[in-house]
Legacy VTK file of the C-alpha trace (Angstrom):
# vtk DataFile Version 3.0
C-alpha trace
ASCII
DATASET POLYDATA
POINTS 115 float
129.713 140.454 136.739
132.384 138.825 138.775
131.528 136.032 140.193
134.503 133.782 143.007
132.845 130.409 143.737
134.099 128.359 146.159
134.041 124.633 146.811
135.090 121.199 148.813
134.644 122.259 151.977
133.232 119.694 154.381
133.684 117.723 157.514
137.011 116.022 158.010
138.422 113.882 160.835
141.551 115.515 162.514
144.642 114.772 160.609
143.057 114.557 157.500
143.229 116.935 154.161
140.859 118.584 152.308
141.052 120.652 148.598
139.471 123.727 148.370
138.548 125.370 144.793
138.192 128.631 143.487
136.604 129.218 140.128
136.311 132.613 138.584
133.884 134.168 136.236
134.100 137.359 134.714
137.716 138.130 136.477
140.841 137.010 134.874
143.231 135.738 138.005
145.893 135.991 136.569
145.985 139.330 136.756
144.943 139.831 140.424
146.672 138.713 143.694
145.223 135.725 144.800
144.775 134.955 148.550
142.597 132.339 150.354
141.036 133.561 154.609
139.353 131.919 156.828
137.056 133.219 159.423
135.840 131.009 162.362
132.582 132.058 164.729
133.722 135.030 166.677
136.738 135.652 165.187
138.410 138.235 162.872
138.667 136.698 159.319
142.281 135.639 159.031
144.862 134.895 156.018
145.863 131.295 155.986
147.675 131.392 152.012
148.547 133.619 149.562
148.687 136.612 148.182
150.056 135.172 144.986
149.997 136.147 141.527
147.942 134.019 139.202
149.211 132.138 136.448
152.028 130.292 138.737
150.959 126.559 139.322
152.754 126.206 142.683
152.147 129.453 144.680
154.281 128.163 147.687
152.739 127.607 151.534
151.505 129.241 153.922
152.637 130.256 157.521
151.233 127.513 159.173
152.726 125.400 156.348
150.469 123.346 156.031
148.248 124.720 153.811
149.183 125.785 150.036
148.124 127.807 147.723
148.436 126.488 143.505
146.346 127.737 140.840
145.710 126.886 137.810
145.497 129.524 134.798
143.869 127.436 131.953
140.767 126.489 134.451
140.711 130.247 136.195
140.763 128.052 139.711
142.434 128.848 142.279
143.197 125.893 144.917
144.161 125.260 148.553
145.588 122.491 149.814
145.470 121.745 153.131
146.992 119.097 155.283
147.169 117.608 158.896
144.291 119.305 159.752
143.329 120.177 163.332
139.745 121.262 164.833
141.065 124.765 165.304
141.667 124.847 161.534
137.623 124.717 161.907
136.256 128.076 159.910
134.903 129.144 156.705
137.181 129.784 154.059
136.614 132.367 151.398
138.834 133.460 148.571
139.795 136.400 148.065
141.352 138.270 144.135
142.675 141.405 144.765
144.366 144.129 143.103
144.760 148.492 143.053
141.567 149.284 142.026
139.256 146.093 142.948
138.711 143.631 145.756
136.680 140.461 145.179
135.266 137.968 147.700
133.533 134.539 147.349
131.004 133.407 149.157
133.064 130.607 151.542
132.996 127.370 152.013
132.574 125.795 155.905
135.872 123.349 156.811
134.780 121.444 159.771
137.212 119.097 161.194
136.224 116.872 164.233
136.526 113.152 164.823
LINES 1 116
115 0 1 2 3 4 5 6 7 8 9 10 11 12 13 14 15 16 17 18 19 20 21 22 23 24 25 26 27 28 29 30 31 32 33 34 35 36 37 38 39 40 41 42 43 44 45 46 47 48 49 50 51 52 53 54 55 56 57 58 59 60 61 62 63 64 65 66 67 68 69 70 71 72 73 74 75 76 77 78 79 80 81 82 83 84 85 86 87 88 89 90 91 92 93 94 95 96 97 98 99 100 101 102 103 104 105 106 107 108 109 110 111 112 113 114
């Protein structure tokens, strides 16, 4: 069973960073295109990093820039970095392995950011 568990989410002051993880069971990541959304009340879940193929340890950023995506192969996590956070950046985040013939989801972790 495949199983995408995320983690360190949380409530941050504006400005501040936060590191979100994503540890896989029973999927291999490196083999799957690895993206991280986010999805804030009454809006459309939206890509914020990624997709990247797993096994690469720097993954690059992510159109805002300030948030990027690094994984890392041995641990079958998956991380995202985010910096200079603002309380539109507020959401639940949820990552996402994808590839032809599968689609996988984690549960999401809540990102609040307010002073």
């Amino acid at each position: 069973q495949v199983q995408l568990v995320e983690s360190g989410g949380g409530l941050v002051q504006p400005g501040g960073s936060l590191r979100l993880s994503c540890r896989g069971s029973g999927i291999i990541f490196g083999f799957y295109d690895m993206a991280w959304y986010r999805q804030a009340p009454g809006k459309q879940r939206e890509l914020v990093a990624g997709p990247a193929r797993g096994g690469v340890t720097d993954y690059g950023d992510s159109p805002q820039r300030r948030f990027i995506i690094s994984g890392d192969s041995a641990e079958n996590t998956v991380y995202l970095q985010m910096n200079g956070l603002k309380p539109e950046d507020t959401a639940v985040y949820y990552c996402n392995a994808q590839r032809s013939d599968s689609d996988y989801w984690g549960q999401g972790t809540q990102v609040t950011v307010s002073s």
